[in-house]
C-alpha positions in Angstrom: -96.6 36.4 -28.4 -93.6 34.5 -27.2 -92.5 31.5 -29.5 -92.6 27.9 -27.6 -90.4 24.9 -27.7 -90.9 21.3 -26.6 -88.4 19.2 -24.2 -89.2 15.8 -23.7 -87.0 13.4 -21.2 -86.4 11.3 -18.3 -86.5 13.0 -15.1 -82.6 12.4 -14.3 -81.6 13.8 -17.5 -83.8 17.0 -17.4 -82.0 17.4 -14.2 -78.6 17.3 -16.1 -79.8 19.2 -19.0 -82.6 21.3 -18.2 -81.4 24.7 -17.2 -78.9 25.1 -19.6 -82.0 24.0 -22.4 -83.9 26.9 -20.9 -81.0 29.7 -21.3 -80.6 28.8 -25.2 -84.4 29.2 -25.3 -84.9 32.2 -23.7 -82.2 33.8 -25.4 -84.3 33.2 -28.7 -87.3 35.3 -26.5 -89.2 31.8 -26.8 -90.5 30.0 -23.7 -89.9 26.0 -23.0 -92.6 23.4 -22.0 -91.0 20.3 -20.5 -92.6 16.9 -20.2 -91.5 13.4 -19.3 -94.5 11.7 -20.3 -95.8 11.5 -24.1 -99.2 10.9 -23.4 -99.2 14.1 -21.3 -97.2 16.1 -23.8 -99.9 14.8 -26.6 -102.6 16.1 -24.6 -101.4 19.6 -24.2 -100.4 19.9 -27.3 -104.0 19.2 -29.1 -105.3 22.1 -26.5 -106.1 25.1 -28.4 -104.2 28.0 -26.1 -101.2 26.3 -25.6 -99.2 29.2 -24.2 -100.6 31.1 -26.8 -98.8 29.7 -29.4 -98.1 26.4 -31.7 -94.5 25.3 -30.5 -92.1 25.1 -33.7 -89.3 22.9 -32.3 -89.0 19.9 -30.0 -86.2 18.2 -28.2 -86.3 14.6 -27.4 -84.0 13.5 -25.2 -81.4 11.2 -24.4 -82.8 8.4 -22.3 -85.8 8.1 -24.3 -86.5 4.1 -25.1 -87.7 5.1 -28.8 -87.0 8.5 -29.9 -88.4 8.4 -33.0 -91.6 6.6 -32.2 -92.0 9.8 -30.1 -91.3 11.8 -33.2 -94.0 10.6 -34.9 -96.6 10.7 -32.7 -96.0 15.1 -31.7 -95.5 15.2 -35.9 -99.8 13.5 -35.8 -100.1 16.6 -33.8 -97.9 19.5 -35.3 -96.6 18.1 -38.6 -94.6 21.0 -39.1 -92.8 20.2 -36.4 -88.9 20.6 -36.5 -87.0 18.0 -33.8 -83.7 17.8 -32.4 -82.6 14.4 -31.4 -80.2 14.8 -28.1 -77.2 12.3 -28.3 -74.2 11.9 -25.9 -72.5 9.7 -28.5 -72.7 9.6 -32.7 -75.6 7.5 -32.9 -75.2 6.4 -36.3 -77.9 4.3 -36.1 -80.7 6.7 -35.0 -79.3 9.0 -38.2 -79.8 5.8 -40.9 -83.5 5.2 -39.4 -84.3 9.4 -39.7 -83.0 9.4 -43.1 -85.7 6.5 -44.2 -88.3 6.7 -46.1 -90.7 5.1 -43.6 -89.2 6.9 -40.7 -92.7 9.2 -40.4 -90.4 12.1 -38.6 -90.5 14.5 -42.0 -87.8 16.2 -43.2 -87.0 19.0 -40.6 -84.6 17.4 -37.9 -81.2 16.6 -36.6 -79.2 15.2 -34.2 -76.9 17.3 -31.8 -74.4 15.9 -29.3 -75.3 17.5 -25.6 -72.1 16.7 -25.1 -70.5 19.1 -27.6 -68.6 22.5 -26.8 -70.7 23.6 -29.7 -74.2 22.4 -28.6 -75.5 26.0 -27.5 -74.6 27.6 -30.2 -76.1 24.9 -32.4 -79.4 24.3 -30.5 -79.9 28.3 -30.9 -79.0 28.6 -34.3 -81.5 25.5 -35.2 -84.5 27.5 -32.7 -83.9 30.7 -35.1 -84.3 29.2 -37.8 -87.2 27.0 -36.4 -88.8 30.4 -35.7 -88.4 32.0 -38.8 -89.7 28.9 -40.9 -92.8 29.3 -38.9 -93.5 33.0 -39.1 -92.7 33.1 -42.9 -95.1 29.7 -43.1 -97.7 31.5 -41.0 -97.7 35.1 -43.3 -97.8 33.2 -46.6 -100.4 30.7 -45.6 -102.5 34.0 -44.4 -102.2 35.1 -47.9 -103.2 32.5 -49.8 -106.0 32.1 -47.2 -107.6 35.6 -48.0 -107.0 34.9 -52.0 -108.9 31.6 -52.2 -111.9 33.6 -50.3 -111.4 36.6 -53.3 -110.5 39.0 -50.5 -107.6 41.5 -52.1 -105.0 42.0 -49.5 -104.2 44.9 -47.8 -101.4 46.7 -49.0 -98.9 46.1 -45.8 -99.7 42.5 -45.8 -98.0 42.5 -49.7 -95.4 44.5 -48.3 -95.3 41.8 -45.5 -95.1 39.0 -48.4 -92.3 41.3 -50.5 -90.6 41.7 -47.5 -89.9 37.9 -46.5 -89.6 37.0 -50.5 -86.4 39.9 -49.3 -85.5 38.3 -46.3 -85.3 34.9 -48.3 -82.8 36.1 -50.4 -80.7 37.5 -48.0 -80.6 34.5 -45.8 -79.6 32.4 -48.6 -76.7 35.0 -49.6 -75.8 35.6 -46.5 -76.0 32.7 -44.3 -73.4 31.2 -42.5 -73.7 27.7 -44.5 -72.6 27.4 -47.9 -76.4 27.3 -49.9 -76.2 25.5 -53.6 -79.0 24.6 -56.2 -78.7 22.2 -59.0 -80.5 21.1 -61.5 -81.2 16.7 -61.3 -78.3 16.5 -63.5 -76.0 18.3 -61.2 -75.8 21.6 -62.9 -75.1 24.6 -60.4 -77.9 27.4 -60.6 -77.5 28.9 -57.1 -74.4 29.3 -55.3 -74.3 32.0 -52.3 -71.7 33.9 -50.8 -70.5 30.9 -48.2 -70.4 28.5 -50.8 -67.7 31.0 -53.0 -65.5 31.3 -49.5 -66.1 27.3 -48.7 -65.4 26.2 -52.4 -62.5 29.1 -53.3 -65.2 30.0 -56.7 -67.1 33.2 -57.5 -70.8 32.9 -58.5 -69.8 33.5 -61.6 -67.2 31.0 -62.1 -69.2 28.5 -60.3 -72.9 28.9 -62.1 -73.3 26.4 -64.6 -70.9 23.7 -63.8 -71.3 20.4 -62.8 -71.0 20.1 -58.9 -69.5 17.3 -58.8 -66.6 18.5 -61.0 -66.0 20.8 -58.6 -66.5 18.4 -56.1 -63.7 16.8 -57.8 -61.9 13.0 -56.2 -63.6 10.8 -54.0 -66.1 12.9 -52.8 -67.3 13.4 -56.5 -67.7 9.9 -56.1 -69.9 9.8 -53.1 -72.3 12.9 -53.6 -73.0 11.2 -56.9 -74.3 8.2 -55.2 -75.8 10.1 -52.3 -77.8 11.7 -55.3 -79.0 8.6 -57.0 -80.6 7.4 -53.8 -82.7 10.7 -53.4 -83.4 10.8 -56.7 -84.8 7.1 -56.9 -87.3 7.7 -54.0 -86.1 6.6 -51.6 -85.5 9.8 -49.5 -86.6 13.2 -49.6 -83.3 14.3 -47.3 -79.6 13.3 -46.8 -77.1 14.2 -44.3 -73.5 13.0 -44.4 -70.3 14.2 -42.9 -67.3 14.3 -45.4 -64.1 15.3 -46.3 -62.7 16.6 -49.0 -59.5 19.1 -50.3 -59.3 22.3 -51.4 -57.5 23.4 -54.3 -54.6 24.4 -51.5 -54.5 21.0 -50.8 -56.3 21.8 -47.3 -58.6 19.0 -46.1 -62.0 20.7 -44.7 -64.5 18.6 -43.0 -67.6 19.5 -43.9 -71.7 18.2 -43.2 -73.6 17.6 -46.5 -77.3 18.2 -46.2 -79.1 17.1 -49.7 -82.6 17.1 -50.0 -85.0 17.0 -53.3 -86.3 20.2 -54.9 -90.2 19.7 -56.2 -92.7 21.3 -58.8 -95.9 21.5 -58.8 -96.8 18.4 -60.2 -94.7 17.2 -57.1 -91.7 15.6 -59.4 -88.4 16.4 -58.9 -86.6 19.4 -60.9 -83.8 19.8 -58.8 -81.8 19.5 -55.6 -80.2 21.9 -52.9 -77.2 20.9 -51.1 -76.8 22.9 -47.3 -73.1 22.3 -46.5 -71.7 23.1 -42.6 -68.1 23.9 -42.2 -67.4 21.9 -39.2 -63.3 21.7 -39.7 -62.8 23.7 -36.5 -65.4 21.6 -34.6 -63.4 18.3 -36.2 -60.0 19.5 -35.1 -61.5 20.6 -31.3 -63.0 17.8 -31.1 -60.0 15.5 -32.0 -57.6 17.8 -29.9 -60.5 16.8 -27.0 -60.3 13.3 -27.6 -57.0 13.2 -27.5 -56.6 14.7 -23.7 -59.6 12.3 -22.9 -57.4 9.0 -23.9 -54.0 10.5 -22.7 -56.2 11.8 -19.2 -57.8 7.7 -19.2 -54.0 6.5 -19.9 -53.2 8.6 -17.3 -55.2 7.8 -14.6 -55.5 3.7 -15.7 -51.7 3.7 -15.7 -48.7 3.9 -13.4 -46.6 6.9 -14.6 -43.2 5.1 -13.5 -43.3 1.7 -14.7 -45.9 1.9 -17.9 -48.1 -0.9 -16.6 -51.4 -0.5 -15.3 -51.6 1.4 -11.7 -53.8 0.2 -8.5 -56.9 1.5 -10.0 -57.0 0.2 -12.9 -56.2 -3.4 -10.8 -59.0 -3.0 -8.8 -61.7 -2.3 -11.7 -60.3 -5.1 -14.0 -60.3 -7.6 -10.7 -64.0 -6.6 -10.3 -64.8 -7.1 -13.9 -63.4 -10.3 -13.9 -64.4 -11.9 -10.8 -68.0 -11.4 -12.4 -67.0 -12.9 -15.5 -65.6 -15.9 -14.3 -68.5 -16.4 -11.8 -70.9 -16.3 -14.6 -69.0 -18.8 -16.7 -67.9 -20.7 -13.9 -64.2 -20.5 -14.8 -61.1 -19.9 -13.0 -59.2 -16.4 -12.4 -55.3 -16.7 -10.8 -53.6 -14.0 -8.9 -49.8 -13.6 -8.3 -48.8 -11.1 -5.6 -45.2 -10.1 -6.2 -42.7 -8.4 -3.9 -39.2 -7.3 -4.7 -37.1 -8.5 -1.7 -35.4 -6.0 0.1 -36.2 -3.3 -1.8 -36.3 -0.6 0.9 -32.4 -1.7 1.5 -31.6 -1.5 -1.9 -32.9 2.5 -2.0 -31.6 2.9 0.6 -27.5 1.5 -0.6 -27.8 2.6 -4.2 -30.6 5.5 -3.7 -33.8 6.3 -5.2 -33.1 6.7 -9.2 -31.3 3.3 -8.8 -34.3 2.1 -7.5 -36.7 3.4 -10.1 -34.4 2.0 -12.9 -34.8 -1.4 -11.1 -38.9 -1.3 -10.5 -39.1 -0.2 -14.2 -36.8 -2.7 -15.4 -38.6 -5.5 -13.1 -42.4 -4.4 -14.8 -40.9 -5.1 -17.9 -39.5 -8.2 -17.2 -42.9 -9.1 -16.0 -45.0 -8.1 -19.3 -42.9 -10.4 -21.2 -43.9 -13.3 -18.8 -47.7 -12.9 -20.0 -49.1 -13.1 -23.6 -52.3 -12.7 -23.8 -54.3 -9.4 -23.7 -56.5 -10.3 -20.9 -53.6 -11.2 -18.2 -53.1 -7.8 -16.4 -49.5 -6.7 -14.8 -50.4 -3.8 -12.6 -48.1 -2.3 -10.0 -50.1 -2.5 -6.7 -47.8 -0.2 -4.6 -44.5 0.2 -3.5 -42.6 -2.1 -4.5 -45.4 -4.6 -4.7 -46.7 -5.7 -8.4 -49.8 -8.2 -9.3 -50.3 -9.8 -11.6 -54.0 -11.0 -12.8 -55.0 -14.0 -15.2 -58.2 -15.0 -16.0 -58.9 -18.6 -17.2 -55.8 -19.6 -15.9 -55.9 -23.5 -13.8 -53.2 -22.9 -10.7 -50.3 -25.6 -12.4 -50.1 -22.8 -15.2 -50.2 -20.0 -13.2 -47.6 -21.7 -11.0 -45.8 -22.1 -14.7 -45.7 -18.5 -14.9 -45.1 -17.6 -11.4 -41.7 -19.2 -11.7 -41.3 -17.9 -15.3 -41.4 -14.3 -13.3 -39.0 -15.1 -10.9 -36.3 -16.4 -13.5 -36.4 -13.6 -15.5 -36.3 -11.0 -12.8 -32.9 -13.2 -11.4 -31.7 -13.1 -15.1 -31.8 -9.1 -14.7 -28.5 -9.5 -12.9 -29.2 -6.8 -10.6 -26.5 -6.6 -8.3 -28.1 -6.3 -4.6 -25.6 -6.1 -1.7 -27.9 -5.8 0.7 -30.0 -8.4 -0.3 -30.4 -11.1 2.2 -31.7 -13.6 -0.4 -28.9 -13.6 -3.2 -26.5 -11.2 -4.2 -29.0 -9.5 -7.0 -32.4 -8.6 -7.2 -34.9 -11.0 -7.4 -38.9 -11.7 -5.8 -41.4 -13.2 -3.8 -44.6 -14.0 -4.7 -48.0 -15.5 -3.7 -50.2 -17.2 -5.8 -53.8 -18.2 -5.0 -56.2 -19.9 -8.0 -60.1 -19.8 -7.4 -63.7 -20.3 -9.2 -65.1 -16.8 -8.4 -68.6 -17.6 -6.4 -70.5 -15.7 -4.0 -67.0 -14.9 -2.3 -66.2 -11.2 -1.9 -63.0 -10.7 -4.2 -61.6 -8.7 -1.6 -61.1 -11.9 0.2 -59.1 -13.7 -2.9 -56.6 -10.9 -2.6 -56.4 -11.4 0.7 -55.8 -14.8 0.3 -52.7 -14.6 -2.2 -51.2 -11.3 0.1 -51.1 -13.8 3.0 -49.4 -16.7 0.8 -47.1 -13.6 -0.1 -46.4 -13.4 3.5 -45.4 -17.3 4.1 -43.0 -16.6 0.8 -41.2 -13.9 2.7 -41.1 -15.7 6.0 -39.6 -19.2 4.5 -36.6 -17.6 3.2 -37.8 -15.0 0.1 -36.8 -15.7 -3.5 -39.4 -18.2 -3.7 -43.4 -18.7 -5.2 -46.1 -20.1 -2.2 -49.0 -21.7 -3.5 -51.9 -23.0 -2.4 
């Protein structure tokens, strides 16, 4: 009988995610159920044959308004239930309201990132285990059924029992994560064969020291406190990503999963501590974040002169138009033009001429101060330069601040028709955004840009 697994989304996103969902599932020989509703979900899960089998894991998706209010309500249903929280971003949040007492969501959940290179291995690795939680769940329940009615088991079904007491032991020595049991106080008891690679410590060595003296620094520190609070009450399970060094002085990133260890009077005799190596993941991950800013630089930035390109113009001009039209304030625009600038390549050729556009951007950015005004080069030759909250006689001010210190380059320009070096045009245009396309303030200062050129050059027109 094929296991089952929940999915529970917005339509758009099960469109994004849905296919790739299924191929982690059926990989795992389990079958997925998709829903988009709750209430419908709620209702097929309190029928009887639900494909023949009670599902053991449940994703809740990204675009859900409140993910752990459906959490709760599946867990009235199946409180065995083990959930995976889908995130696009580290929802840090969502991981402080899991990890409370009053969450209702139990103890068996996490949070994966669909956005991660690592999420189908994760997702399939978290269904496994999912799966064999329930089976093993399922064969000792059957046991202690037929006990409390005095039926004597048959012999396979002890065998059955022996064998996952076995395959217990086996998955704690030889799983993946590093597995450790203490006593309250911190003393270690269990420590399996991931925790001697993780930690550099044989069993041996390791068995009846204090974690956190192997811990050792300021992570000592932190699982101590991370300890109190479970101990206290007021969780029964932890989870914290942390850093700390090992005794080759390598830095490992690592997530810390701590949760209470109970007796049968149901107070606590000890604690286990699941710990993930996620270094690699840390280091991909930074490497990809990286690219991402250097691609965003990139494509937000004009590779010749260092300030911002046409693009990245256009979206700020949109962003701002709004926000002045909402607060009723208003937004200046100077359109620059070097003068003669194709004569110029064309006497002192083109690496001349990319010295001088570079050197006239940076003459530019030191004529604004203030991290909302936006220099962008808007092609060619042509530069503009954006200022929010600015009243036209200071961005006339700044206009002629431009020009000045593009004259005080001292570019000598022998072709120039204006002066004898380098210098600019510009047109400057000052508006309260209102139901006016933005489109048309551009045009606006291009055409005052224009006039600039036509009385002569070297020179700011204003409205």
């Amino acid at each position: 009988m094929a296991e089952t697994a929940l999915y529970i989304d917005s339509t758009e996103s099960k469109n994004n995610y849905l296919g790739r969902f299924e191929e982690v599932v059926r990989e795992q020989g389990a079958a997925l159920l998709e829903f988009d509703d709750i209430d419908e979900m709620l209702r097929c899960l309190r029928q009887p044959d639900l494909n023949g089998s009670t599902p053991c894991l449940t994703l809740i998706g990204t675009d859900l308004g409140n993910p752990i209010q459906t959490a709760r309500k599946i867990r009235s249903v199946i409180p065995e239930m083990h959930f995976v929280f889908l995130e696009t971003t580290d929802n840090l949040l969502l991981k402080q309201e899991l990890q409370s007492p009053v969450s209702g969501v139990g103890n068996h959940w996490e949070i994966l990132k669909v956005t991660s290179d690592y999420f189908s291995s994760m997702l399939s690795r978290s269904l496994g285990a999912a799966i064999k939680r329930k089976k093993f769940k399922t064969t000792i329940v059957g046991l202690q059924n037929k006990i409390l009615v005095s039926e004597k088991p048959k012999v396979s079904e002890l065998q059955r029992y022996s064998v996952s007491l076995r395959f217990l032991s086996n998955l704690f020595e030889y799983a993946h994560d590093a597995i450790i049991a203490t006593t309250c106080e911190g003393t270690i008891v269990k420590w399996n064969n991931a925790a001697q690679s993780l930690f550099g410590l044989s069993v041996d060595t390791a068995v009846g020291r204090s974690i956190f003296k192997i811990a050792g620094g300021n992570w000592s520190q932190e699982l101590k406190g991370l300890v109190n609070l479970l101990l206290k009450g007021d969780s029964e399970h932890m989870e914290k990503e942390v850093e700390f060094s090992r005794p080759e002085e390598q830095t490992v990133y690592v997530n810390l999963m701590l949760s209470v260890i109970r007796g049968n009077e149901n107070e606590a005799i000890g604690l286990s501590a699941t710990i993930r190596d996620i270094t690699e993941q840390k280091i991909a991950q930074k490497v990809l974040d990286d690219m991402r800013r250097n691609l965003e630089r990139m494509s937000y930035e004009d590779g010749l002169t260092g300030v911002a390109n046409r693009r990245m113009f256009d979206v700020t001009l949109e962003k701002e138009w709004r926000r002045m039209r909402r607060n009723r304030l208003p937004l200046s625009l100077i359109l620059i033009d070097i003068d003669y600038f194709k004569a110029y390549n064309d006497l002192y050729g083109h690496q001349k001429g990319d010295k001088c556009l570079k050197l006239v951007a940076q003459a530019l950015m030191g004529c604004v101060s203030r991290s909302s005004d936006l220099v962008a080069r808007y092609g060619g030759e042509e530069f503009a330069i954006l200022l929010p909250d600015i009243e036209l006689d200071e961005a006339k001010e700044i206009a002629a601040r431009c020009c000045l210190e593009v004259r005080e380059l001292n570019l000598l320009h022998e072709a120039s028709k204006a002066e004898r070096h380098i210098t600019i045009s510009a047109g400057l245009t000052c508006v309260v955004p209102n139901e006016e396309r933005y489109k048309d303030f551009v045009s606006m200062a291009d055409r005052l840009l224009y006039q600039a050129k036509k009385m002569g050059r070297n020179r700011v027109c204003s409205e």
